[in-house]
GUSEKE-979367 format. One line per 3 residues: number of its first residue (from 0); their letters; for each residue x, y, z of C-alpha. Coordinates in steps of 0.25 Angstrom, whole numbers, m for minus. Each point is the difference from the previous one (the first is absolute). Example, Ala and Ser with C-alpha at 12.3 -4.5 7.8 and 13.67 -1.06 7.14 Angstrom:
BEGIN
0 = as = 49:m18:31; 6:14:m2
***
This chain:
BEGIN
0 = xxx = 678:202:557; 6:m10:7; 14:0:m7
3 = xxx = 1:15:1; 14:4:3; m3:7:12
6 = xxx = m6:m11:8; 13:m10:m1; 6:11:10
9 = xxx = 3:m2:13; m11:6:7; 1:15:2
12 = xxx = m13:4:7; m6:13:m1; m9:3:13
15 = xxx = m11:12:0; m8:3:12; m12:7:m2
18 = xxx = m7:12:8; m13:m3:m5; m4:14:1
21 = xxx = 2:m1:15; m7:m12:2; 13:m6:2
24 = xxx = 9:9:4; m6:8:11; 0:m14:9
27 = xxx = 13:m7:m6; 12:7:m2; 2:m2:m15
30 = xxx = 14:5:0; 5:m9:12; m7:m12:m8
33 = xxx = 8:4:m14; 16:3:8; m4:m13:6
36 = xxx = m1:m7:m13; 13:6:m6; 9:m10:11
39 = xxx = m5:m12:m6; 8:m7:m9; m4:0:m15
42 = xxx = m9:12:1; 6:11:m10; m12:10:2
45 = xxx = m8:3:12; m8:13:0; m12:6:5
48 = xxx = m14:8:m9; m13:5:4; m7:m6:m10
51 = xxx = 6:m12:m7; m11:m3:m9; 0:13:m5
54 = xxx = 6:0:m14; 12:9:4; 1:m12:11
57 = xxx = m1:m10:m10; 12:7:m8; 9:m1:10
60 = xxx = 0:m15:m1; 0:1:m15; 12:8:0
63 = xxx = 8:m7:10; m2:m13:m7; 3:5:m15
66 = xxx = 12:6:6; 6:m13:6; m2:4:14
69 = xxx = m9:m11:4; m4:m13:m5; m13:m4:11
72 = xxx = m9:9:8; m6:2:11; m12:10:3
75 = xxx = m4:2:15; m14:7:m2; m14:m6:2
78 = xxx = m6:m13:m5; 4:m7:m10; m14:m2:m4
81 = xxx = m1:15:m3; 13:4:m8; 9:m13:m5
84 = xxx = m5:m1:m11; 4:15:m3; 15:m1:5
87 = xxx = m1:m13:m9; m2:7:m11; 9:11:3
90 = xxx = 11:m12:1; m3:m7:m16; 0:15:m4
93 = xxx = 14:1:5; 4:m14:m6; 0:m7:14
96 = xxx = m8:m14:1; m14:5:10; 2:m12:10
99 = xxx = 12:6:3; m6:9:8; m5:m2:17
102 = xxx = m10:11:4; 0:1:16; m13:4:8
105 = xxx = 4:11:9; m13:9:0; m11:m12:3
108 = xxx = 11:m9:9; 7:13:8; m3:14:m1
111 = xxx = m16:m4:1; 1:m10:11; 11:7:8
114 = xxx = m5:15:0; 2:3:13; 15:m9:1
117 = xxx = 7:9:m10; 14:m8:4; m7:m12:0
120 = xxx = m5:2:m13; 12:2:m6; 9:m10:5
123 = xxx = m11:m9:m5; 0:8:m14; 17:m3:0
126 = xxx = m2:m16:5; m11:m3:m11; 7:8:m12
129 = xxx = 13:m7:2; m8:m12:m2; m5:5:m12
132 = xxx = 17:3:m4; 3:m16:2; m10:m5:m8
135 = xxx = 1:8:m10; 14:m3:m2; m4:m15:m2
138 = xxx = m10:4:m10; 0:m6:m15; m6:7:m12
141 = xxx = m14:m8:m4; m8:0:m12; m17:1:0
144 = xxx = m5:m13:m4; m9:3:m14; m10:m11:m2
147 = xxx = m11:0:m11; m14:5:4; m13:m5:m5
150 = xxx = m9:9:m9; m12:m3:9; m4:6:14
153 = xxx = m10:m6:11; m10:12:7; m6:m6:13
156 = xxx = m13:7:3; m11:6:m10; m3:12:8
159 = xxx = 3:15:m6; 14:m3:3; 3:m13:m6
162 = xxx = m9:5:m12; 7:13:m3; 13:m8:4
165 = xxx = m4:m11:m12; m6:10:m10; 13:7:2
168 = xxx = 11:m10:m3; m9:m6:m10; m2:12:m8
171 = xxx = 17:0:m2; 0:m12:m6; 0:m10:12
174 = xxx = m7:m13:4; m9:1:11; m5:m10:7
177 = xxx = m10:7:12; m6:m8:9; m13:0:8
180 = xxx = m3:m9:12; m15:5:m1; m9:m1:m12
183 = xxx = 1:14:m3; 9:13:m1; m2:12:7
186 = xxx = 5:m2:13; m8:9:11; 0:11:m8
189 = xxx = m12:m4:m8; m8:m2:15; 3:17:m1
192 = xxx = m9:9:m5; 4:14:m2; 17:3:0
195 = xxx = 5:12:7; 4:10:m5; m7:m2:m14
198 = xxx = m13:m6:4; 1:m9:m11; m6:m14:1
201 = xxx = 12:m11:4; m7:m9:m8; 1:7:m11
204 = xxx = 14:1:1; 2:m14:2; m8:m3:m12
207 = xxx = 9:8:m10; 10:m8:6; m6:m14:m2
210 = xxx = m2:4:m15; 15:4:m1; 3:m15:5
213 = xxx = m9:m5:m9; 3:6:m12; 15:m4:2
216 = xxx = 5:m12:m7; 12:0:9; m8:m1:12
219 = xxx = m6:m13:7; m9:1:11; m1:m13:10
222 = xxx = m10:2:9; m4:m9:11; 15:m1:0
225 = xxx = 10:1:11; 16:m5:2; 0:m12:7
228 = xxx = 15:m1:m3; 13:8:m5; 16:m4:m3
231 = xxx = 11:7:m8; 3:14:1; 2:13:m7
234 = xxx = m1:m2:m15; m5:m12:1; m12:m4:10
237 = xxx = m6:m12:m1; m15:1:7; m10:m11:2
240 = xxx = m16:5:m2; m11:m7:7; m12:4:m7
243 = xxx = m14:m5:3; m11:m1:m12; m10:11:1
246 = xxx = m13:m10:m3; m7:8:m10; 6:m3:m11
249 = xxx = m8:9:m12; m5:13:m2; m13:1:5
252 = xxx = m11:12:m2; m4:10:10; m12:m8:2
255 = xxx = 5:m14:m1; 10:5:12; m12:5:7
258 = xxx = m6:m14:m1; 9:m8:6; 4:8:11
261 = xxx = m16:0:3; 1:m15:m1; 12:m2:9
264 = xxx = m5:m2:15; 11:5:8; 1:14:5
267 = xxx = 13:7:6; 5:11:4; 5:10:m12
270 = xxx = 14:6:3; 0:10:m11; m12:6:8
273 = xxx = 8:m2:14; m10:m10:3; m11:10:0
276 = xxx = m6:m11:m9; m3:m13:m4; 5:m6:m15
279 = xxx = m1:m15:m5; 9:m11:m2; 0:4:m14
282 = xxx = 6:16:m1; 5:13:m6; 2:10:10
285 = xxx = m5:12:m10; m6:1:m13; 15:3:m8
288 = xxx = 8:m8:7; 11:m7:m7; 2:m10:m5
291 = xxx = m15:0:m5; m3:m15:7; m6:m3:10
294 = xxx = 7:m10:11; m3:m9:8; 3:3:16
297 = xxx = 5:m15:2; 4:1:16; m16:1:m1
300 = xxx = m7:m5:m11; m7:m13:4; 2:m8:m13
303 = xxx = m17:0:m1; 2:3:m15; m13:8:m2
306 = xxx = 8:10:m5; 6:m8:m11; m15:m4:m3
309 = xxx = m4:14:m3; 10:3:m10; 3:m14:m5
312 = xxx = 14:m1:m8; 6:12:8; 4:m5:16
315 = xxx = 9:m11:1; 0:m2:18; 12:m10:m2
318 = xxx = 10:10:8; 14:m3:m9; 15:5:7
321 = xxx = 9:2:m11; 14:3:4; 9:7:m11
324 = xxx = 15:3:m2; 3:15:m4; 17:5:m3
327 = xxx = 1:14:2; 10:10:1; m7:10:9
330 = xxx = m11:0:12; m8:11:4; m7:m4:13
333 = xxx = m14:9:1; m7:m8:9; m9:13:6
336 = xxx = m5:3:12; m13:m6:10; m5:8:7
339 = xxx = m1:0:18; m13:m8:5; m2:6:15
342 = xxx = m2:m10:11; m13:m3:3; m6:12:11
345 = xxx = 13:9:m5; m6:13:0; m13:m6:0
348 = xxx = 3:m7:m13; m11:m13:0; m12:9:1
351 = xxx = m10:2:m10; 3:17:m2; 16:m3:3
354 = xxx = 6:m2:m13; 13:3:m7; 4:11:m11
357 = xxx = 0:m11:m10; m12:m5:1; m5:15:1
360 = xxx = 6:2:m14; m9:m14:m5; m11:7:5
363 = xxx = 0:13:m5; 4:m7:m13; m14:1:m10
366 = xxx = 3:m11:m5; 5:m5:14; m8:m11:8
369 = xxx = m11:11:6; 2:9:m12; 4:13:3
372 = xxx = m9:0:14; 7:1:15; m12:m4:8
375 = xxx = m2:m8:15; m11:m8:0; m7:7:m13
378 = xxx = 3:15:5; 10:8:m4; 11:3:9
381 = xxx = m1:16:7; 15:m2:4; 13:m8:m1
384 = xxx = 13:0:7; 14:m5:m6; 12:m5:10
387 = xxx = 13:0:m6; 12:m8:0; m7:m14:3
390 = xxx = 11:m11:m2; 8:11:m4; 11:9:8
393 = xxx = m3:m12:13; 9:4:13; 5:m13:7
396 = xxx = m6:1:15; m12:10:m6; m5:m12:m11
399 = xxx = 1:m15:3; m3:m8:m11; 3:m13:5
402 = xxx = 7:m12:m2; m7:m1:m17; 7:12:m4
405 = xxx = 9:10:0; 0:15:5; m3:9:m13
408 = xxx = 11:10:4; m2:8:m14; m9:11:m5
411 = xxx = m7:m6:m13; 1:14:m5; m12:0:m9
414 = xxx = m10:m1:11; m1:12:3; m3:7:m13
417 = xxx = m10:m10:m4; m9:3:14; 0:14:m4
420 = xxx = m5:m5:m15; m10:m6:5; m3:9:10
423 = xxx = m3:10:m9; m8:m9:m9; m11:m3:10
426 = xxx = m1:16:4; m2:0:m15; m11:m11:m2
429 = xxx = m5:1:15; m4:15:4; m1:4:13
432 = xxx = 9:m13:4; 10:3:12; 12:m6:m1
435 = xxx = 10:m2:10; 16:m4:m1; 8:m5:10
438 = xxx = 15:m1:m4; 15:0:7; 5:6:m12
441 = xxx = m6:5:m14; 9:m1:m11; m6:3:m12
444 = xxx = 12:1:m9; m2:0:m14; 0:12:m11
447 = xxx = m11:9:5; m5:m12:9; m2:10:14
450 = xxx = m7:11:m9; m9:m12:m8; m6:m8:12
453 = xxx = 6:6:13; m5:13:m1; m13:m3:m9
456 = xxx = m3:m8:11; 2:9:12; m7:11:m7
459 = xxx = m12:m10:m2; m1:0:14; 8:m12:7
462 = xxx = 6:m1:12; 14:m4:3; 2:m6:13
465 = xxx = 15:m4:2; 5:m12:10; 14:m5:7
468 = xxx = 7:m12:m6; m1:m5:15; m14:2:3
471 = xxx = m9:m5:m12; m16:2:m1; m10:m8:7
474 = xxx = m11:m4:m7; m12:m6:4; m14:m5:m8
477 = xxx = m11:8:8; m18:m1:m3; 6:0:m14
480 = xxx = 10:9:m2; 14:m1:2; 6:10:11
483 = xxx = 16:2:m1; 6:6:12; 14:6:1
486 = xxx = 9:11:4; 2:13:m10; 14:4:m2
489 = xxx = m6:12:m7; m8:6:11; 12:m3:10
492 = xxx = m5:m14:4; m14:2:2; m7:m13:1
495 = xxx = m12:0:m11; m11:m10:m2; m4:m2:m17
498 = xxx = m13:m8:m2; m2:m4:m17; m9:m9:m7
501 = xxx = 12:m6:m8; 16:m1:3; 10:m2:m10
504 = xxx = 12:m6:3; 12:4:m8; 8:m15:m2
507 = xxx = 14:1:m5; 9:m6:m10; 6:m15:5
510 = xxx = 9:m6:m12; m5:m10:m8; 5:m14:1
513 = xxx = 13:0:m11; 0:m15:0; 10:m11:m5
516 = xxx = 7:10:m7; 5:8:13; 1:m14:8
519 = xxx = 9:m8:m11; 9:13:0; 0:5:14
522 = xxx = m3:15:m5; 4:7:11; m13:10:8
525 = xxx = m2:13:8; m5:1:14; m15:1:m6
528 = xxx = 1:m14:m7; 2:8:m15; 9:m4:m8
531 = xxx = 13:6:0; 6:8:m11; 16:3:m1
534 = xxx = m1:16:4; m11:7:m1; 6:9:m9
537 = xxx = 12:m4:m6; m7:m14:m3; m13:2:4
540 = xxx = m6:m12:m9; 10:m9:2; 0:m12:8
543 = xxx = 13:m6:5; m3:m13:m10; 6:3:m9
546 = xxx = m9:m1:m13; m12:4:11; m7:13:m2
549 = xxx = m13:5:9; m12:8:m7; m12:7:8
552 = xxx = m5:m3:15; 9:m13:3; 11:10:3
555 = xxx = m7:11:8; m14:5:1; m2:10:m11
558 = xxx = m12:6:m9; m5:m4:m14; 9:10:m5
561 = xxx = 13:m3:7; m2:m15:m1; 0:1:m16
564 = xxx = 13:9:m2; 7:m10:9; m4:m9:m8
567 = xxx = 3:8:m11; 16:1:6; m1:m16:1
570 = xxx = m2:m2:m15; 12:9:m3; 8:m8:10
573 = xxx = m5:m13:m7; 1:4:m13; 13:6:0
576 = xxx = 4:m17:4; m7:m6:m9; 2:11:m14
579 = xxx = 17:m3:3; m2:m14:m1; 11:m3:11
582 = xxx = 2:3:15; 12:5:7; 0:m7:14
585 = xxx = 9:5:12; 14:m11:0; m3:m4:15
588 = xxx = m2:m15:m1; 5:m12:4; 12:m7:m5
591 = xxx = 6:m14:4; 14:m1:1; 0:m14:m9
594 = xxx = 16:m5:8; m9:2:12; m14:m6:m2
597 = xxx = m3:m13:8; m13:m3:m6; m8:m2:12
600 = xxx = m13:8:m5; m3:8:11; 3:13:m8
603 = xxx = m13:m5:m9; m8:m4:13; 2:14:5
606 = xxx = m4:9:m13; m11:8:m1; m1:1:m14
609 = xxx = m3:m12:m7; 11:m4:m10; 10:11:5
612 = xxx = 8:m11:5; 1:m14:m4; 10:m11:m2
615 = xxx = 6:m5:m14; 1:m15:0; 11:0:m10
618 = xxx = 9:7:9; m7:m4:13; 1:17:4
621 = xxx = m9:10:5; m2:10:m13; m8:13:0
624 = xxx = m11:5:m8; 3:16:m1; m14:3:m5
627 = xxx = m6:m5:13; 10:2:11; m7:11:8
630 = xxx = 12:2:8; m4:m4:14; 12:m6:6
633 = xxx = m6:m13:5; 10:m8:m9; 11:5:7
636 = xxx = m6:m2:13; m1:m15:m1; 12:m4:m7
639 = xxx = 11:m6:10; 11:0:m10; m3:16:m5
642 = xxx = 0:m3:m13; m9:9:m5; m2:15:3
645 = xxx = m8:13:m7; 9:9:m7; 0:13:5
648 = xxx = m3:m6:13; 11:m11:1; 1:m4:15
651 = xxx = 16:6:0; m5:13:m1; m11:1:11
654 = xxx = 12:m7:9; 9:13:m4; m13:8:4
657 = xxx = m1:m4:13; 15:m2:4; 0:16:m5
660 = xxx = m12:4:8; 6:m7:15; 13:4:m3
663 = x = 5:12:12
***
């Protein structure tokens, strides 16, 4: 591609400004920006289209290039995030090298930000394309860089997602390795009892997904496992593992468990039952979790070793850290969700009869920690109310959270629909029980979600009471009860007073921590603190790593559902890597001009990426490692002499830029 014919011309620049439907062109004037183009010397072609990502737009680049007309172009249109890589296409179609091509932002840097300043607007449209004309001109056709990929891929998180994600690439043929910082899989969905809209038990589904795992050969499962470390790059990752011994080290029976964690003498708080429960030192959260080993809770075993007593030969309370090596080709981060803890006080939230929708789903659990029964004080609750959107959808001014966390400025989106599920359930196992639902919004989205629960539950006789984003209910704890006062939006701000024997409080989705992983590679992060995908539909599984893929509720909250058909499109991603055997990566790297290197090192000192740069003793110069340049400029930043540059990006061409954009 690079010795083509037609890129050892002088430059001949074709230049197409773009309406963008009107996006575009009903702020600049497109036709202005195009005769403005054509005075510029080396530009062959300049012309205006309403849509240039169209395919007929696409053609007219084709043709205009097969006939000779044109040798580089130039596409004034939206981000280049959107659409280069479709005029890049277009370009090797037509037998023109792909980087030699410069797409210019005029929707998103102009027409949007200048609506109402059409001349404005435009003259800015002209000064940023004729940027976009000289550095072109100095533009020279690259190559991708193909490096081997390895076989294998690394799965961080054994929730639904990372179990579908692993079960997946594994059944294609790959190594997995999946890893589990706590000693067993199943995320919070196994703490769920019933799914909507299926009703199916969640941990049912997980465990038809534990045996697909452990029926796999080409699965490894490291539980108590985390990254503690992460080098390399697409194709190629080199991750450390910390993993901690579990201290049960054989099978035991039913019983034999049963014994030990009798004779264990410590009692905490059990987190698969939100703390609704004590369990020992010595654990499994439910009766099929997997793997089928107890652990042992070390930030709160004593060391006593009655446990190791009771079943002789099957503890082992020396706590071992093992650090391992893994090479892969691929990550897929599925690191979950937690979810929100309200402050103490927060809507009443401390009280004995103020608890949270999880902990209501523990409960009404039968083989939960109070076994199917919602009772206060050993009576069955006659009423319960649900507030909405509780470290979800927070307004800055409305909510303060304080100095320990960030404002939730997102809707958890599930919430919503699991308080009608569960709303609906205690109508069914409760007669007789009013129940009350204060809300800003209800978004029961979902096949058939408003007919299922909303409806069912409004026919079974609840009351909806809606409030302002700005005025939140008041809750008090009164003789027992707890009393929410607030104004209805529904009755035209009426202010109502609701007393219930229990309030539910609907906690949203916060992520999960990502861990070494997302700090060693600086993966980028939206405004609510998920991790951050390319585009949420052109590449919505993406990360910009490349090599680094997201799966499930590290991305955005999503259901059971959602999360394992993301994590389904993660494994295609994955897969279609690792079943190539080699990786294509983008030419933008660093490059040392050898006539100009001094070799004072602070290129390497500088570098992100360790081992992109580093200096060859025998010629006592800066060389760069293609594989794990992650094109970030700090190299030529630092070097006095400017002897090293990205291509694609050289410095030259940014100058041209500028002098183009402040020329009159």
């Amino acid at each position: 591609m690079t010795d083509s014919p037609i890129t050892k011309e002088s430059p001949k620049v074709g230049v197409y400004v773009c309406h963008c439907g009107g996006n575009i062109s009903d702020i600049i004037d497109v036709k202005r920006v195009a005769e403005e183009m054509e005075k510029i010397p080396g530009v062959a072609l300049s012309t205006d289209y309403i849509f240039m990502c169209s395919d007929p737009g696409q053609q007219k680049i084709k043709d205009a290039i097969k006939d000779g007309r044109i040798n580089r172009v130039v596409v004034a249109a939206c981000s280049p995030r959107l659409h280069e890589l479709t005029f890049r296409r277009a370009l090797t179609v037509a037998g023109l090298n792909p980087y030699l091509l410069e797409q210019v932002n005029i929707r998103e840097q102009a027409s949007w930000v200048h609506k109402t300043d059409h001349k404005g607007a435009t003259e800015k449209a002209i000064r940023l394309t004729r940027g976009a004309v000289e550095k072109v001109k100095l533009a020279k056709p690259l190559d991708m860089i193909e490096i081997k990929s390895l076989p294998s891929a690394i799965v961080i998180g054994a929730g639904p997602a990372g179990l579908r994600t692993a079960s997946d690439l594994a059944s294609g043929g790959s190594s997995v390795y999946l890893l589990e910082k706590t000693p067993f899989t199943g995320g919070n969905a196994v703490k769920i009892d019933k799914l909507y809209p299926t009703e199916e038990d969640a941990k049912e589904i997980v465990g038809k997904m534990n045996i697909e795992i452990e029926s796999n050969n080409n699965i490894k499962l490291l539980t108590c496992a985390e990254v503690s470390d992460a080098t390399g790059g697409i194709g190629n990752f080199k991750v450390t593992v910390k993993q901690v011994s579990r201290g049960v080290v054989a099978m035991m029976s039913e019983k034999e468990f049963e014994d030990a964690a009798r004779a264990c003498p410590v009692e905490v708080d059990d987190e698969y039952n939100c703390s609704l429960s004590k369990r020992k030192a010595i654990y499994m959260p439910y009766k099929n979790a997997y793997p089928a080993l107890p652990a042992i809770d070390w930030a709160n075993c004593t060391l006593c070793g009655k446990c190791a007593e009771a079943v002789k030969g099957k503890i082992d309370l020396v706590k071992k850290v093992e650090n391992t090596a893994i090479e892969s080709g691929v990550v897929v981060v599925a690191t979950g969700y937690e979810h929100y803890v309200p402050a103490q006080a927060e809507y009443g939230y401390g009280a004995k009869n103020v608890i949270t929708l999880p902990q209501l789903i523990r409960m009404m659990d039968k083989t939960g920690p109070t076994g199917g029964k919602i009772e206060i004080n050993g009576k069955k609750i006659k009423s319960a109310g649900f507030i909405h959107c509780v470290g979800s959808r927070e307004i800055d001014g409305v909510k303060r959270p304080g100095p320990e966390r960030p404002l939730n400025a997102h809707c958890s989106r599930v919430c919503c629909t699991a308080i009608l599920q569960a709303a609906r359930e205690l109508q069914e196992n409760n007669k007789g029980i009013d129940i009350y639902s204060f809300y800003q919004d209800i978004r029961t989205y979902g096949r058939d979600a408003e007919l299922k629960y909303y409806d069912k539950v409004s026919a079974g006789g609840a009351v909806f009471f809606r409030y302002g984003p700005s005025e939140l209910p008041q809750v008090s704890v009164e003789n027992g009860g707890i009393n929410v006062k607030m104004k209805d939006l529904l009755t035209a701000g009426e202010k109502i007073e609701v007393t219930v024997d229990l309030l539910v409080l609907a906690t949203g989705m916060v992520p999960g921590d990502p861990g070494a992983i997302a700090d060693k590679f600086k993966m980028p992060k939206s405004v609510d603190r998920f991790l951050q995908e390319v585009h949420p539909k052109l590449r919505p599984v993406e990360t910009a790593i490349g090599g680094i893929f997201l799966a499930g509720t590290c991305q955005a909250p999503f259901d059971m559902t959602e999360a394992t058909a993301v994590a389904g499109a993660a494994a295609v991603k994955a897969a279609a890597i690792l079943e190539s055997g080699s990786v294509q990566l983008e030419p933008y790297v660093a490059v040392v001009a050898k006539e100009k290197c001094k070799c004072h090192g602070e290129c390497v000192k500088v570098c992100p990426a360790k081992g992109a740069i580093y200096i060859d003793e025998a010629e006592q110069k800066a060389e760069v490692n293609q594989m794990l340049c992650i094109s970030c400029g700090n190299c030529v930043a630092v070097c006095p002499e400017r002897a090293i540059d990205v291509q694609g990006y050289e410095i030259s061409r940014f100058e041209s830029i500028v002098d183009e954009i402040v020329r009159e």
